[in-house]
PADRENNU-234978 format. One record per residue (C-alpha): residue in one letter; z negated, x, y negated. Coordinates in steps of 0.1 Angstrom, whole numbers, plus 5000, padded with zeros to 4 digits. Layout:
<nodes>
AZXY/...
</nodes>
This chain:
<nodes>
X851004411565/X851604631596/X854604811602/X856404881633/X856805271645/X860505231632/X859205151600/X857305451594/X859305701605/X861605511579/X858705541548/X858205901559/X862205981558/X862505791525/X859705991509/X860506271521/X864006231509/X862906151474/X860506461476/X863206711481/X865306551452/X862906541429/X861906951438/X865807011437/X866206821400/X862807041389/X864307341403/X867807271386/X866007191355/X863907491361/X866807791367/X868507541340/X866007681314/X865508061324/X869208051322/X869007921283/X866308171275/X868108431290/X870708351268/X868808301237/X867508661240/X869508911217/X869509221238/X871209271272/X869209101303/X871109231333/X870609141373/X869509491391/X869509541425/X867409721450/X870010021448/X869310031409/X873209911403/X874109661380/X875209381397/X875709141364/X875009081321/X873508761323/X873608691292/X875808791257/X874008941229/X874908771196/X874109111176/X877009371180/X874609641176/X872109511209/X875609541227/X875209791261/X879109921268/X878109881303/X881409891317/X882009821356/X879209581366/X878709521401/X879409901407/X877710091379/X874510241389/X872210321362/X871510651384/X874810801372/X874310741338/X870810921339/X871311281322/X868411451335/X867011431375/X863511361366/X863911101349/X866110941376/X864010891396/X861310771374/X864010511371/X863910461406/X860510521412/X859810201384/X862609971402/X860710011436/X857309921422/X858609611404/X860409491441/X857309581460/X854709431441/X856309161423/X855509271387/X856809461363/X857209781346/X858609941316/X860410321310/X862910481285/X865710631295/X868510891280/X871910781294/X875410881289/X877610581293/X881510651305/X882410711266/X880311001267/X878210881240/X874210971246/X872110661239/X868210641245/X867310321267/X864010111266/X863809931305/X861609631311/X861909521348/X860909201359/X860609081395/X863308811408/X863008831445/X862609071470/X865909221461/X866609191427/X864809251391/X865909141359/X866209431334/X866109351298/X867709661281/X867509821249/X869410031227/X866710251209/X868710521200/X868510541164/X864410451169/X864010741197/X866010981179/X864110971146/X860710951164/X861911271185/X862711421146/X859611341140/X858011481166/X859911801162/X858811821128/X855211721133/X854612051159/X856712251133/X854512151106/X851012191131/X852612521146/X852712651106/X849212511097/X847812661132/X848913031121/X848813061087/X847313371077/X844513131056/X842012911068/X843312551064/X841812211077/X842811911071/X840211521071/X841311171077/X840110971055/X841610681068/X839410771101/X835910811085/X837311181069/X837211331104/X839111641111/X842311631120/X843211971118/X841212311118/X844012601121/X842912961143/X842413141108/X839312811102/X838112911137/X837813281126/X835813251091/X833612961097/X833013111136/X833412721148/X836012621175/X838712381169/X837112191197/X834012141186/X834912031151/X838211831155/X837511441157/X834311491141/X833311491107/X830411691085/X827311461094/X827411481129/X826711851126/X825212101105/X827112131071/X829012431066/X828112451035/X823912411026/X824412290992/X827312001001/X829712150983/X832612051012/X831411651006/X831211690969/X834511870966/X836411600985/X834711370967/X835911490934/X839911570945/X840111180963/X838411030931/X840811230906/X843411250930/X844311560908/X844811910930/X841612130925/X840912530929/X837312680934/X836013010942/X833113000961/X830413250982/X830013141011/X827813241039/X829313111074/X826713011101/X826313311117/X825213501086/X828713641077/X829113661040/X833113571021/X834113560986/X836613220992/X839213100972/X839912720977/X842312460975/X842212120976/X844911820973/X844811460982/X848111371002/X849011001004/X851310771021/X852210411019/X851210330985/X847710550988/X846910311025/X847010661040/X845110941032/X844111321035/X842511601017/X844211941027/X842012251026/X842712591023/X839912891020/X841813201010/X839113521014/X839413730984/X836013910992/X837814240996/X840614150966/X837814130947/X836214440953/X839814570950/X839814460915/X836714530903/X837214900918/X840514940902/X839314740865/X836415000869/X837615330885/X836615610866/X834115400851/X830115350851/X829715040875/X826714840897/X827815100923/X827315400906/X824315260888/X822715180927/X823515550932/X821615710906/X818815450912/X818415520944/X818015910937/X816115830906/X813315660930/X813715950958/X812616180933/X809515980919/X808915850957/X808716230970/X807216380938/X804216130936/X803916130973/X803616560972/X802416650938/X798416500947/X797416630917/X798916390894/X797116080911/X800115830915/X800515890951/X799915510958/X802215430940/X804715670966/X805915400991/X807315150961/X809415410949/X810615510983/X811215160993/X813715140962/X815315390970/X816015271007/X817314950996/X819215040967/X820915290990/X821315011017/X823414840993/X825915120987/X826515101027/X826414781035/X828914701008/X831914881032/X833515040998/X832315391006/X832315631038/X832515991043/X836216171044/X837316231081/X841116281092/X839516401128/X839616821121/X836516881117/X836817251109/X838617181076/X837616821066/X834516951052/X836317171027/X839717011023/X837516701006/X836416890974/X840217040972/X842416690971/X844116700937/X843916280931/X840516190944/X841115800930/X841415690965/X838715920979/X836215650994/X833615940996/X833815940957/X831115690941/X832615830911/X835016140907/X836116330876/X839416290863/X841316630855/X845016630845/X847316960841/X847317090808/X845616760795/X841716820811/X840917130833/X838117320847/X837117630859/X835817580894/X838517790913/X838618080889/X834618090890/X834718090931/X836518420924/X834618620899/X831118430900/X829018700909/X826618460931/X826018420968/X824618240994/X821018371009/X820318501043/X817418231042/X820317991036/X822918101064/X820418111089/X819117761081/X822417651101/X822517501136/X824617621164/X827317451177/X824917281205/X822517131177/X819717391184/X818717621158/X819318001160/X816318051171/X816617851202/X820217811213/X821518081233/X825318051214/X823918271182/X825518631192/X823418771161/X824118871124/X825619221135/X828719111116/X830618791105/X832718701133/X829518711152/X826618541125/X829218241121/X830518211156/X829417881171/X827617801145/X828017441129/X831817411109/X830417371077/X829217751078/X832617841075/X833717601050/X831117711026/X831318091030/X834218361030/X835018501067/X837618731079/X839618421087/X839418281053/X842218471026/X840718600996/X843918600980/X847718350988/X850918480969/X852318180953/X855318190976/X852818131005/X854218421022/X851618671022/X847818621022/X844618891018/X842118891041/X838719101043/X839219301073/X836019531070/X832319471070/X831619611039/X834119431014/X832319111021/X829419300997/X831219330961/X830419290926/X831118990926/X829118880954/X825919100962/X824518910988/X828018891010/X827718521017/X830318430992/X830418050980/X833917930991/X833517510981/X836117420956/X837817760957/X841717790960/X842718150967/X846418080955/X846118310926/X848018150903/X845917820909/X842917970900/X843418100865/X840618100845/X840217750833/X843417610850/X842017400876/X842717060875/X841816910907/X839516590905/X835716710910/X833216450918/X830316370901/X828416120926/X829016150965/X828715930989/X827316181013/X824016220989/X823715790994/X823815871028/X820916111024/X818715971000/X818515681026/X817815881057/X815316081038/X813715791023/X813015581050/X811915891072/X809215891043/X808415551051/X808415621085/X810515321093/X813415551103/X815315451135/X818415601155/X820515301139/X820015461108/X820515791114/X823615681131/X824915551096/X823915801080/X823016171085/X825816161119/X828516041097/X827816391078/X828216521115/X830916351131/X832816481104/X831916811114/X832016711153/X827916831154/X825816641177/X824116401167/X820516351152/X818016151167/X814316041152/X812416251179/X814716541175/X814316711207/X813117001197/X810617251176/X812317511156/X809517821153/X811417881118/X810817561105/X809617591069/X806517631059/X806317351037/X802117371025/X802017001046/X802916901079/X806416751082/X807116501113/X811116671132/X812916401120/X811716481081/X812416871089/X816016811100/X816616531076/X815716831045/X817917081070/X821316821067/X820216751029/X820617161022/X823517231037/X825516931037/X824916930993/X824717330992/X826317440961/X826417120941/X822917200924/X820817000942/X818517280958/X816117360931/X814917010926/X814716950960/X811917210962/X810217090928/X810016720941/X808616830976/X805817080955/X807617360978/X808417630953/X806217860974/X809417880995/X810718100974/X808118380978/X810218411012/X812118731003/X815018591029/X815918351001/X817218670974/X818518861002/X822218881018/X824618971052/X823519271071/X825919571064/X827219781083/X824320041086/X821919781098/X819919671073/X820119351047/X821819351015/X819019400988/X819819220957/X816919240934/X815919620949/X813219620919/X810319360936/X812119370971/X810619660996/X812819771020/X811019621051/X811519261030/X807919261032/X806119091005/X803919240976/X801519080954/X802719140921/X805519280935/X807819050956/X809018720935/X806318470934/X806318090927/X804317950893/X802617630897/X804117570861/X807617600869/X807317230888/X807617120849/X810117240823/X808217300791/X808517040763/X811017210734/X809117380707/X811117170684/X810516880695/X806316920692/X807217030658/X808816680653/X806416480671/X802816660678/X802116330701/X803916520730/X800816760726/X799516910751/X802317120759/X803417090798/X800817320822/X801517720821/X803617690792/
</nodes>
């Protein structure tokens, strides 16, 4: 069939016409449908425009509570109900990215509506057309304001973990027991950053702990969800030793589906020393027994080492090397150092005279006295003694530059005093009277006694003039005989000190570190330059020990004299280093120089008056007297001790 040019055009209008209706009816149908699932939707859908104002509600929520009191549509802008400028225009900011790209976006808001009431919003924007969206809006008020609660409470909770003053961490075990939580106090002990451990859990580094005792601990709390307490040493990874206290709990939620195990690590390593010094003060302890080990093995290191004639000198270094590490110990352990308040022309001698030495950290052990319960004599004897220092002694001292007198141009002489003890190392002064020293204080305080001339230094109670001043209190009435009742001490920290300097320059391992720890404590206190292992000098009076001696050893025996003069360590010292000879040296019975030039003369019977020496004469040393002699009593009782000790 063929149809005529008017027929076509009549096909094309009629199928065209049919066209249109039948897109019309599907778009009807179409908007038809968005309009009944608009309406179906329980929370406010409104029509936005470009400007952000709400131009109508295009639907009616069936739920009171999904109701918006959005009064005024078709002039309220959203803008105006925005509390805050930033977030207005991440209001606006959204609306223009939904228009421009045809998709959509979602935001919260806070608003305050015309009632005044604050609500929180939740936006979701959908494109219309190039000039409107459709917002479907949200009251989440109650849901924002608990999760901001929350929130809140979660960084006050975190802010509390992150500072407390105890190391606290905190696993997920819901998240393969990764930390969640390692708090600044963590950081500090264990030395690992927050960073590095946070997210992570213990097999994807080094365990903290070598023998598992983190993974076996959590094991145990999660299994018997029961709160459990251990105390622990533990050795962090960079070597730094603790004494911990820890605390584990399980913490669940949701019927156990959540899960962590809380930590803490409370470091009692110095509580503990705290309360093993104060269960043990005054008492015989690992401390004190270190002490008296370490000088027990100084005197058989030296004394085997010196005295050749007994064969056991191989057997020297062991004894030495005990000593060293026993007296290690005592320093490393931090419960001991040397009295210093920073006056160092006083310390020296102020230590001996504190009443309550409990708390004196230079004290491995003190004596106890109480007033008329337990007293001693110590002040009364430092008055009526009748013993003194030696010239031998007093010149021993260093000047004030660390050179000895017969080096350092700061010795004025031994003309008097003033002038023997002038820049001369403090100690010197804290151990003898001077002229600036009283020899007697009224008990008011008021008037004190001084020795003005040269000669009263010499008395009968001290013939060599170097009169012994440690210990003594020159308030009369405190010095009664037998009325003292200060604390003495019967094992000082300043001998540990010694016996490891002394021992290890034996061993010749000595370095400036440890004479730094040791001897220069003695002489910061004193504010005396320090010691160093090649000395820096040769003193010409160096004693003449039967042995060469390297510097180090020579001023190491120097600090060892002075530093423990008086406390009756002296005589031993020579026995042990087979140096009794010393004492043939006639400057060691000797005193001060008086007035008329010459030296006090003590023992005038075997001392010539040039202190020359004289066979037969002059006091000589005995071999024999390096061994007491075995008790005639006791070889009565027991004839096995026979022979009797050499000489005797």
């Amino acid at each position: 069939m063929h149809l005529t040019l008017f027929g076509e055009v009549q096909l094309f209008l009629l199928i065209a016409v049919t066209s249109a209706s039948f897109l019309y009816w599907i778009n009807h149908k179409y908007k038809s449908l968005n309009r009944q699932i608009i309406r179906a939707i329980d929370i406010p859908v409104y029509l936005l425009n470009r400007q952000g104002i709400v131009v109508k509600l295009l639907n009616t929520p069936t739920e009171k509570a999904n109701r918006l009191p959005f009064l005024n549509p078709g002039v309220l802008n959203i803008n105006n109900l925005v509390t805050d400028a930033d977030e207005c225009r991440k209001y606006m900011t959204s609306l223009l990215r939904v228009l421009n790209t045809r998709t959509s976006d979602s935001l919260t808001l806070k608003i305050r509506i015309e009632s005044g009431e604050k609500l929180y919003i939740a936006v979701r924007m959908v494109y219309l057309n190039r000039n409107y969206v459709i917002a479907f809006i949200r009251d989440i008020t109650e849901d924002e304001v608990q999760r901001r609660e929350n929130e809140k409470y979660r960084f006050f909770l975190e802010s509390i973990l992150e500072n407390l003053p105890i190391a606290t961490t905190v696993k997920d075990k819901n998240d393969e027991g990764r930390y969640l939580i390692w708090n600044k106090k963590a950081a500090e002990m264990m030395e690992v950053p927050a960073e590095d451990i946070v997210g992570h859990y213990e097999e994807e580094f080094n365990p903290l702990m070598q023998d598992n005792f983190i993974q076996e601990t959590d094991k145990e709390v999660e299994e018997s969800e029961i709160p459990q307490s251990y105390i622990k040493h533990f050795v962090n990874p960079k070597g730094r030793e603790y004494i911990l206290s820890f605390h584990k709990t399980l913490v669940s939620y949701n019927k156990g589906k959540e899960r962590w195990i809380v930590s803490s690590a409370l470091d009692i390593t110095e509580l503990l020393a705290a309360k093993e010094k104060a269960e043990e003060a005054n008492r015989l302890n690992k401390d004190i027994a270190r002490h008296v080990k370490a000088r027990f093995c100084l005197n058989e290191g030296t004394h085997y080492k010196y005295h050749d004639e007994l064969e056991y000198a191989s057997e020297a270094e062991k004894w030495l090397q005990m000593a060293a590490t026993e007296s290690d110990k005592l320093i490393t352990s931090g419960r001991y150092e040397i009295y210093n308040t920073g006056h160092p022309q006083e310390d020296y001698f102020n230590m001996y005279r504190i009443d309550d030495k409990s708390d004196l950290k230079e004290a491995v052990l003190y004596v106890d006295y109480k007033t008329n319960i337990r007293e001693h004599n110590m002040a009364a004897a430092g008055r009526e003694a009748g013993c003194g220092f030696s010239k031998s002694f007093v010149e021993s001292f260093l000047c004030s530059d660390g050179l000895p007198i017969s080096l350092s141009n700061k010795y004025l002489g031994d003309e008097t005093m003033r002038k023997e003890t002038a820049n001369r190392d403090p100690r010197l002064k804290q151990l003898i009277l001077t002229n600036d020293f009283p020899t007697n204080v009224t008990d008011d305080l008021k008037d004190s006694t001084f020795v003005v001339n040269e000669d009263e230094f010499i008395t009968q109670h001290c013939f060599t003039g170097y009169r012994p001043i440690k210990g003594f209190n020159p308030i009369y009435s405190q010095a009664l005989y037998m009325k003292s009742s200060f604390d003495g001490i019967a094992y000082r920290y300043a001998e540990t000190l010694l016996i490891n300097a002394e021992a290890k320059a034996e061993l010749n391992t000595i370095t400036n570190a440890d004479l730094d720890r040791t001897v220069n404590q003695l002489r910061d206190r004193v504010g005396m330059p320090h010691l160093t292992v090649n000395v820096g000098f040769t003193d010409p009076k160096w004693p003449d020990w039967g042995y060469s001696l390297s510097p180090v050893l020579q001023e190491i025996r120097r600090e060892r004299c002075i530093e423990l003069a008086g406390e009756g360590f002296r005589f031993n010292d020579l026995k042990r280093w087979k140096a009794g000879k010393l004492l043939n040296n006639v400057l060691t019975y000797v005193g001060k120089r008086k007035p008329d030039g010459n030296l006090a003369i003590v023992y005038p019977n075997y001392t010539n008056p040039d202190l020359s020496y004289q066979a037969g004469k002059s006091r000589t040393w005995e071999d024999k007297m390096y061994l007491y002699p075995i008790p005639t009593g006791e070889l009565q009782r027991n004839p096995q001790l026979l022979p009797q000790n050499p000489g005797w």
